[in-house]
C-alpha positions as CSV (number, residue, x, y, z in Angstrom):
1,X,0.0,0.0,0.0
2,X,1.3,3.5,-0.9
3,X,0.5,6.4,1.1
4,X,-1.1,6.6,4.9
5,X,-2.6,3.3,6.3
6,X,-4.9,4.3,9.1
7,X,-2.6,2.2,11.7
8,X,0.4,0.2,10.2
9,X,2.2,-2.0,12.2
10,X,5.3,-1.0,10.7
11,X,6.9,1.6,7.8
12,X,9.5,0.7,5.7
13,X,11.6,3.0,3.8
14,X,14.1,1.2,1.5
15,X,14.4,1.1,-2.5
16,X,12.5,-1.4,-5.0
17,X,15.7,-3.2,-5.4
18,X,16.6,-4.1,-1.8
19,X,13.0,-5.0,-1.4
20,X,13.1,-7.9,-3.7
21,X,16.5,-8.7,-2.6
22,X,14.9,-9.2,0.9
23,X,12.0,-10.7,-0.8
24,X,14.4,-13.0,-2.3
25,X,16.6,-14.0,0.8
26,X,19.3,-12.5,-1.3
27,X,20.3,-10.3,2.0
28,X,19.3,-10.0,5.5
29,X,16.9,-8.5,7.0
30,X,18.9,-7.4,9.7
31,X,21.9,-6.8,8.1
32,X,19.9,-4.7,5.5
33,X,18.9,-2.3,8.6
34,X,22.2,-2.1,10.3
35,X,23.2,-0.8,6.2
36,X,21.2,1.8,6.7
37,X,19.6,0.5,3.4
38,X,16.6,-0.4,5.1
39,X,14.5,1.6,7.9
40,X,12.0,0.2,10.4
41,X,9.4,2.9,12.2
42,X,7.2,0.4,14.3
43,X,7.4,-3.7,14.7
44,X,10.2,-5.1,12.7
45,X,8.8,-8.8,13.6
46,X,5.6,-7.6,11.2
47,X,8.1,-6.9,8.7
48,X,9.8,-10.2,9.3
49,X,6.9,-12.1,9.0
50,X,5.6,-10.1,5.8
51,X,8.9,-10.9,4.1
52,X,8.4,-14.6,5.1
53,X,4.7,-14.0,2.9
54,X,7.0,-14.3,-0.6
55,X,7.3,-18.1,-1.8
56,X,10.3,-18.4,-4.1
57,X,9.7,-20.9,-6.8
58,X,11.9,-24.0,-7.1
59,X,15.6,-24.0,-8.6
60,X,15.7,-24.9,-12.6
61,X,16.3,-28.2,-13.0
62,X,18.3,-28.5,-16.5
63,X,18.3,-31.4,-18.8
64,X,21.4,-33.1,-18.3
């Protein structure tokens, strides 16, 4: 959601490329926050548990 939610469990500030890469378990959470590439206003467990929400699909497998 863009914009005001009436009462958010938490903001996150960040850019559309380190949100997939947190999507994608490409970097941590934590790790993403100490950065500074990533900033938490309210409950980082929601966010946790929101980036837990994306299913990655299952590795290639090529013909061999």
């Amino acid at each position: 959601m863009r914009g005001d939610a009436p009462a958010p469990d938490a903001i996150v500030e960040t850019d559309h490329g380190t949100l997939l890469a947190l999507a994608h378990r490409r970097i941590d959470l934590a790790d993403a926050v100490r950065s500074g590439e990533v900033a938490i206003v309210g409950d980082a467990k929601a966010v946790e548990h929101f980036l837990g929400l994306f299913t990655l699909p299952e590795p290639f497998a090529s013909a061999a």
